[in-house]
N, C-alpha and C positions, 0 to 999 in steps of 0.2 A: 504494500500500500504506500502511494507517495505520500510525501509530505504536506504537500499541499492538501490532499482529501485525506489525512489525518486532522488538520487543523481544520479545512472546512466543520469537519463530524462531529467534530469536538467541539468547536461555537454553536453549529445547529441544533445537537441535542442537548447541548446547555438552555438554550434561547427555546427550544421547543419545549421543554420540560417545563421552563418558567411558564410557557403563555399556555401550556394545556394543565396546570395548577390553580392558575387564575384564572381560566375558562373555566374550571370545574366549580371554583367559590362562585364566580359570578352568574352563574348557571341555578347552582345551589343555592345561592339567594335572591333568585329572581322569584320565586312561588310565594316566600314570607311577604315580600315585599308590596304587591297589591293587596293582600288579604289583609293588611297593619295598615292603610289605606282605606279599604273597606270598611274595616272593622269602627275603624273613626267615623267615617259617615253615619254608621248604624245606629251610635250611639246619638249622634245628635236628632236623628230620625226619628228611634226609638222614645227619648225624650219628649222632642215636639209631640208626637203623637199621646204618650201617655199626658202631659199636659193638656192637650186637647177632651180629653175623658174627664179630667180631673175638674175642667169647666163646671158639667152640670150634675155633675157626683154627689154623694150623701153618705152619709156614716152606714146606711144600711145599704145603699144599692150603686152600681155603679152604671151613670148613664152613656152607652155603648153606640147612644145613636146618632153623635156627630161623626165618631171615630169610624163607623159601615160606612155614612154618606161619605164621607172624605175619601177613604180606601177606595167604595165602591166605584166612585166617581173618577179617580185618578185612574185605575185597572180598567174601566172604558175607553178611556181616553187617547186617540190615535198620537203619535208620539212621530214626528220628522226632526230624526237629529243625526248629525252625520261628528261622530266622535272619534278622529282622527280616521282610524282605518274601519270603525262598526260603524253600521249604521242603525240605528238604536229608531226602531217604531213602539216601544211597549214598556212599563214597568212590569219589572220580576223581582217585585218585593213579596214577602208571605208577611202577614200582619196577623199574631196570636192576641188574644187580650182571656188572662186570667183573674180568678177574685183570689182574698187573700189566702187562700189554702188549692192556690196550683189549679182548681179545675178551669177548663178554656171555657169561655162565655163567647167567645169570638174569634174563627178561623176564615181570614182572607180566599181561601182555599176550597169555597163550598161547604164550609163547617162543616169538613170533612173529621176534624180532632174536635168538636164541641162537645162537652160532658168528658173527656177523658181530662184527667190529674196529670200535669205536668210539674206536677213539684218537684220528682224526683231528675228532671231535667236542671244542668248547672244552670242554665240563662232564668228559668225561673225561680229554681228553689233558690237560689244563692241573694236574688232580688230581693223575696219576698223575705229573706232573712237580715234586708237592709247591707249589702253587699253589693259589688261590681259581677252582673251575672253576663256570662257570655258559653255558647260552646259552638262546635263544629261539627255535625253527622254528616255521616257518607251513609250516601241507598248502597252501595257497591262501595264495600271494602279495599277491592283493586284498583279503585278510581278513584284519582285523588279527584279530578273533577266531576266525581256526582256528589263533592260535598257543598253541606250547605251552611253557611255561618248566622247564628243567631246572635243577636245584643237585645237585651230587657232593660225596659226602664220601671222606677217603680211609678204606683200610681197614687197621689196622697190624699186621703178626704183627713180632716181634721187633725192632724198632725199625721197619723198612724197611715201604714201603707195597708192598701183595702185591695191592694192586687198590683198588677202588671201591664205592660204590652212589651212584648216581644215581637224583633222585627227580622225577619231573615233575608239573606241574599244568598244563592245559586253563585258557587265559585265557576261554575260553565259560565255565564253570562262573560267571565273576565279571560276565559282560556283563549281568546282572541289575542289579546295585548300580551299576555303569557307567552303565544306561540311565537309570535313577531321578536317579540323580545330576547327569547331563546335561540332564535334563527340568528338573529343581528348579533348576537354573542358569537355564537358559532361562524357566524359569515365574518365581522372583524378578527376571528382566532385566525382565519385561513389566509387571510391578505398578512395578519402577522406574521404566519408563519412563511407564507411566500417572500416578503419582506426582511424577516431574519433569515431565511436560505442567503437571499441577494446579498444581504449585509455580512455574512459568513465566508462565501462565498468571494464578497471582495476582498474582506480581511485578509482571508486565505491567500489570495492574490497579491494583495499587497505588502504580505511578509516574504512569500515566495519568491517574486520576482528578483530582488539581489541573489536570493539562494541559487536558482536556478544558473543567473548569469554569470554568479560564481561559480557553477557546475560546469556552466557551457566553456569558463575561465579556464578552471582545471584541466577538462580533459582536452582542451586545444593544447594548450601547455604541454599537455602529458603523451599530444601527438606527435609535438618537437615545433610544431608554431610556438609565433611571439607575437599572439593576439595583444592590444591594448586592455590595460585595466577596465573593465566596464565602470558605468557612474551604478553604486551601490549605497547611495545615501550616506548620512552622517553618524549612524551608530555603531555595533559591535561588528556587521557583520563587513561594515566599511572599513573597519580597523584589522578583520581577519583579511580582508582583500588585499589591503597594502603589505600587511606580513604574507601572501604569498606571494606576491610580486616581489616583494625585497628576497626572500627564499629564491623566487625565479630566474628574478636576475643574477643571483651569487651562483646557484649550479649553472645557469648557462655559460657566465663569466666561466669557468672551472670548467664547463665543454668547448668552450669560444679556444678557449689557451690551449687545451688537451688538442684537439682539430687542427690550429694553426699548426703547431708545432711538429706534430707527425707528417701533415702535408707540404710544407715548409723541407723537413726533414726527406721527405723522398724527390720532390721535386729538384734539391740540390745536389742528389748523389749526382747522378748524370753528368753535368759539367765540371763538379768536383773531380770525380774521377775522371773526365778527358783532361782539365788542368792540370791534375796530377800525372796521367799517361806522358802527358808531351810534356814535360817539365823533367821529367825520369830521362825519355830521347833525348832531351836539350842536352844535357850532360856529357853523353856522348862528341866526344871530342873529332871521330872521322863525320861526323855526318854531313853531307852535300849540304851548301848556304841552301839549296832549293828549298829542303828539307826542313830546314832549320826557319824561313822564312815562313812555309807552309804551318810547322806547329805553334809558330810565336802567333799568325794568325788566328790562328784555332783559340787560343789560349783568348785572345784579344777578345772573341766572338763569344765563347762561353763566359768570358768577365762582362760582356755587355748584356750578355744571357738571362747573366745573375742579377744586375742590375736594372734590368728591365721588370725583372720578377718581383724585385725586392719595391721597386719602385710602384710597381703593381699593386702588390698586395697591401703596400700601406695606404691605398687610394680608397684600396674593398675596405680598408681593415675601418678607416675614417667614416666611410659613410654609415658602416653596418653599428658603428658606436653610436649615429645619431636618432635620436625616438623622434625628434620633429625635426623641420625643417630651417625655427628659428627666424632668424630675418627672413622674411620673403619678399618679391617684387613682381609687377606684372611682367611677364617677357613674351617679345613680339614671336611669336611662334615660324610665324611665315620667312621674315629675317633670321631666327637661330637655323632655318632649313636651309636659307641661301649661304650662310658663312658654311655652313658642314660642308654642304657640297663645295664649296671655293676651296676649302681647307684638303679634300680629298681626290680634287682634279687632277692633279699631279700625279698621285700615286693610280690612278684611273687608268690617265693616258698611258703610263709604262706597263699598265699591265694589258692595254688594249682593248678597256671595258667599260662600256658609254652610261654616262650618270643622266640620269633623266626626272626633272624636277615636277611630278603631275600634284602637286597639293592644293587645293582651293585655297579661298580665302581662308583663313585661320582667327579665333577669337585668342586672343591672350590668356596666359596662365600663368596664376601666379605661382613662383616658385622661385626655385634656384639658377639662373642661364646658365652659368659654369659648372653645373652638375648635369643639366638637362644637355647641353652642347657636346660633353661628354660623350653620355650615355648616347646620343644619338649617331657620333662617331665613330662609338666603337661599330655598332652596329654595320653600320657602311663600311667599314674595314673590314669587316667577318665578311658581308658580300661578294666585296670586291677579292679578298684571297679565294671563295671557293668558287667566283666566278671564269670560266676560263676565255679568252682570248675573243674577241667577237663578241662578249654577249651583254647584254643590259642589266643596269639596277635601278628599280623605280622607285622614286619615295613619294607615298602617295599619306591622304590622309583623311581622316570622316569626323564629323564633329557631333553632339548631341548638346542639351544641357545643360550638363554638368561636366562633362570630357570631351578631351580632344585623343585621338585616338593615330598615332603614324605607325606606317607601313613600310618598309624596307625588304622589296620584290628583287631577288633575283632571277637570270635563268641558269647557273648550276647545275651539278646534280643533285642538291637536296640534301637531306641526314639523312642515313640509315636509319631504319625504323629500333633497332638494338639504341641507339643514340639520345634517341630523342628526348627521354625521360630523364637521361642524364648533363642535359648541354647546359643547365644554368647550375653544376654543381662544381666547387673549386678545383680552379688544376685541369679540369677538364676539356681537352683539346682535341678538333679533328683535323683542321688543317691548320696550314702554317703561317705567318699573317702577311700584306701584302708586300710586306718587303722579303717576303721568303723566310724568313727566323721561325725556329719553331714556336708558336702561340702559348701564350702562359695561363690560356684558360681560364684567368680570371676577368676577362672582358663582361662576358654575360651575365657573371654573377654583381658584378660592378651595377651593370642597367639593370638587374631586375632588383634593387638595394634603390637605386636614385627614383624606380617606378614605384616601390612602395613609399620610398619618402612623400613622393609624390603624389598619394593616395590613390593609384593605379595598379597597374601587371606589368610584365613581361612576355610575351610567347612568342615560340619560334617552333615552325610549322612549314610541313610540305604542301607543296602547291600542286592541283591535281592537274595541272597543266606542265609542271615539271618546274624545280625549282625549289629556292626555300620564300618563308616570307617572314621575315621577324616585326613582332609587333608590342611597340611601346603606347601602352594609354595615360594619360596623364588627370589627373581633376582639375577643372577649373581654379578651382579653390583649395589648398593642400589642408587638410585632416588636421585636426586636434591632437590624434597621436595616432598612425599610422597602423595598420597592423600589419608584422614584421614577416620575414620569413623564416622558411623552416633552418633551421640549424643544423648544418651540416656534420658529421659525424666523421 
């Protein structure tokens, strides 16, 4: 299980657990909460009415006949009322009226209960006992809505209570507002809880995302890329970021030196030991001046050998030490392609191989020109050695955007397909450069170092028409911090 749907899971069913707790209390106390409502009206209902009785009452008898017309009258009466979501045409009140020992004198209901004793009823007996009388019967014990709430008032003739009225309500009349209200609980749980997914959900997002692009850090790293630092915010895991980059840089440092060194190392046997061969001859006291002239040359050739190499590699070694580019400036693109080719005319003509300028117009790039002039140099001298005698090199160019993109076409025979994967790695040479000396291989690895400075590539690639075609892309605008290339071994 990722991280991320670890931490999602763990906010949602915290956050779900809270909101179906509190759906369950406010659920739970939605039933009390009309009927504590009701109950109040009842009372004052129950009241008014027995005050109504109490009008034209007498120590012996109680007069019951305002309190029928009233009832009667109200229970005929067509009722147009529209009470938020009911629409309310009728009273469903039950109006009891007992004397002071519980028997009913008076049932709303068809004096349906008249002559039966309701003393032992709490709303009456409790009443008549000069008490707060109220209770609650269900017809159906499984239904909380076939219950029906009763409140009793007393009725007083001459101080003394001479009976009751008892007024009830039908908790069905209210299962309407009940139901609404249960549903509205239930329907705002469900947006909350769709709501805490999203909000979980971001969290989770929101913590993950340095995680991850320190993941995606690591394992480029761990491919032998020199991806840039991702932006990982200001806290802890900003601070583990920069401790792998400082770690990253110290082993690659430690593989930078180990690589140089070994390569450095074999690349010198070669003219070491021809320096040394003809230095052992020289000695030789019979040898012909021919001879003698022949290996002081030799000697002269692998000293320039070496000094071209050495001079080489501290060019790669400079650029590959830089993460950014530092000072930059715009440079006329179209101008650095006419000085290249001016610079490499000469070496052209001797080789008998036609430079050919097809570039459009060109947007400016800011950059380095003394890096990019370079790099585009060397290029055109890789051409021109593996181009033979007769044949063309084309520097063409495509623009988007954000890049400008040049092309350096020869017609060649191309790279071996064994080759290809290997021609921007150090050292690594197939032919020998246009002045004939053998190539010290670090040329390409030079341009594809100035292309990432650059916020670009490198590639060099066969042309299905025969040839090679090497191609440098450049960014308009060079990078914040580059991402580097793979580190050679």
């Amino acid at each position: 299980m990722s991280i991320k749907l670890r931490i999602f899971l763990g906010f949602f069913i915290f956050l779900a657990v809270g909101l179906a707790l509190l759906a369950y209390w406010l659920l739970k106390d939605i039933r009390p909460q009309p009927l504590k409502a009701t109950e109040e009206s009842l009372v004052e209902t129950s009241t008014l009415l027995a005050s109504l009785v109490e009008q034209g009452s007498t120590a012996g008898r109680l007069d019951l006949q305002p309190l029928r017309a009233a009832v009667e009258g109200a229970l005929g009466r067509e009722i147009e009322a529209r009470i938020y979501e009911l629409d309310k045409s009728g009273l469903s009140l039950r109006v009891i009226a007992t004397n002071a020992t519980g028997v009913v004198l008076y049932d709303s209901e068809g004096g349906r209960a008249v002559g039966e004793n309701y003393a032992s009823w709490n709303d009456v007996g409790r009443t008549l006992k000069g008490r707060y009388g109220a209770r609650a019967t269900r017809s159906d014990p499984g239904d909380f809505y076939s219950t029906v709430l009763f409140v009793a008032a007393p009725v007083r003739v001459g101080g003394e209570i001479a009976g009751c009225v008892s007024v009830g309500k039908p908790v069905a009349s209210l299962k309407l507002f009940m139901t609404n209200a249960s549903r509205q609980v239930i329907a705002a749980t469900l947006v909350a809880l769709l709501i805490a997914a999203a909000a979980s959900l971001a969290i989770a997002t929101w913590i993950t995302i340095p995680l991850r692009r320190l993941g995606a850090y690591a394992e480029a790293v761990g491919r032998g890329q020199r991806p840039p630092l991702p932006a990982l915010g200001r806290g802890e895991i900003a601070t583990l970021g920069r401790t792998f980059e400082g770690m990253r840089d110290a082993l690659e440092g430690k593989r930078y030196v180990e690589s140089y060194v070994r390569a450095l190392t074999h690349e010198i046997k070669g003219p070491l030991s021809a320096i040394r061969a003809a230095g052992e001859l020289l000695e030789e006291e019979s040898m012909p001046p021919e001879d003698r002239r022949r290996f002081v040359a030799n000697i002269r050739s692998e000293c320039t050998r070496l000094q071209t190499l050495i001079d080489r590699l501290l060019e790669l070694a400079a650029v590959e030490a830089r993460k950014t580019l530092g000072t930059a400036s715009p440079v006329d693109m179209a101008e650095l392609v006419r000085e290249v080719l001016d610079s490499a005319t000469s070496l052209a003509h001797r080789k008998g191989v036609v430079l050919e300028n097809a570039t459009p117009v060109l947007p400016a790039v800011v950059g380095d020109a003394l890096l990019l002039r370079q790099a585009l140099f060397n290029l055109v001298l890789n051409s021109i050695a593996a181009t033979s005698t007769g044949g063309r090199i084309t520097i063409g160019a495509q623009t988007d955007q954000r890049s400008v993109t040049l092309t350096v076409s020869d017609t060649g025979p191309g790279v071996p397909a064994y080759a290809l994967p290997r021609v921007f790695d150090r050292f690594y040479s197939l032919t020998p450069t246009a002045n004939g000396t053998p190539g010290s291989g670090l040329g390409l690895p030079f341009v594809r170092e100035v292309a990432l400075l650059h916020g670009g590539e490198a590639r060099l690639e066969n042309r299905p028409e025969g040839g090679a075609c090497a191609t440098l892309r450049l960014a308009l605008r060079p990078p914040r911090a580059p991402a580097r290339s793979k580190v050679e071994s």
